[in-house]
C-alpha distance (Angstrom), angle and dihedral (degrees) to the residues before:
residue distance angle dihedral
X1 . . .
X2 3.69 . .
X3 3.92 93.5 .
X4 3.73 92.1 64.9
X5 3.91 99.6 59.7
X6 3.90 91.3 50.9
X7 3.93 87.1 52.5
X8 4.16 92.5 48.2
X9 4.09 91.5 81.9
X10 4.09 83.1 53.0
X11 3.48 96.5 42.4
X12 4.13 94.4 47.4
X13 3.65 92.0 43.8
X14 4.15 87.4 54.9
X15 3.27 91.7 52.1
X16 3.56 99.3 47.1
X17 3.89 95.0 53.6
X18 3.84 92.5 42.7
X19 4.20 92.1 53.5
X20 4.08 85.6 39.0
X21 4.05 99.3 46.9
X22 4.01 90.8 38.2
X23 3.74 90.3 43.4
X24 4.04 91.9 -125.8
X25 3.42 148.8 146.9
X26 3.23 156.2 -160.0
X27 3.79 129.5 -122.1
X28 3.79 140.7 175.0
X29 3.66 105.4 -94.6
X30 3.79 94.0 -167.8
X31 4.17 87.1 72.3
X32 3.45 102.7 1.7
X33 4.07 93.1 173.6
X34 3.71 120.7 57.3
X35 4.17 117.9 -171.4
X36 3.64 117.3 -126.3
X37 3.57 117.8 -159.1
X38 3.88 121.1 -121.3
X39 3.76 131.9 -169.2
X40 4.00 111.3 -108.6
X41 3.73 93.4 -9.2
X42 3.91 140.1 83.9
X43 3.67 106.7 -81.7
X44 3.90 108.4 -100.4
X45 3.38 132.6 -120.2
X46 3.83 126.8 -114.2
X47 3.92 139.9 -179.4
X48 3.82 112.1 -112.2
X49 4.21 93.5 -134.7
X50 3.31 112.7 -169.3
X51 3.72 108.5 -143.9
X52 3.83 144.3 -128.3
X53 3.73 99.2 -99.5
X54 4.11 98.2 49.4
X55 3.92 84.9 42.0
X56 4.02 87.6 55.1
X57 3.88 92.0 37.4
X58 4.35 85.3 54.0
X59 4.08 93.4 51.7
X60 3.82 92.9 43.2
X61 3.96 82.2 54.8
X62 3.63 102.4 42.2
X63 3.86 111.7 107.1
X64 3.91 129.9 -176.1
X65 3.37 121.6 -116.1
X66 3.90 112.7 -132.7
């Protein structure tokens, strides 16, 4: 579908302001928490966010199946 890929600028550029204005993000639900290690303490907890580039990079990929 040819439509699609001139709507993918659009579509990126919603996204972007909604995650920006509402202060969101996105994050790999899979394994949402990643360990970091830390010197002398418990290893801390972190988000896995998946960023703006990779979430671009996955909508310029996406095709319709017919």
């Amino acid at each position: 579908m040819k439509e699609i890929s001139l709507l993918k600028p659009l579509i990126k550029q919603i996204i972007s302001e909604i995650l920006k204005k509402n202060q969101w993000g996105v994050y790999l639900r899979a394994e949402p928490l990643e360990k970091v290690p830390m010197i002398d303490a418990p290893p801390m907890l972190k988000i896995k966010e998946i960023d703006e580039h990779n979430l671009f990079e996955a909508i310029d990929l996406y095709e319709i199946e017919e």
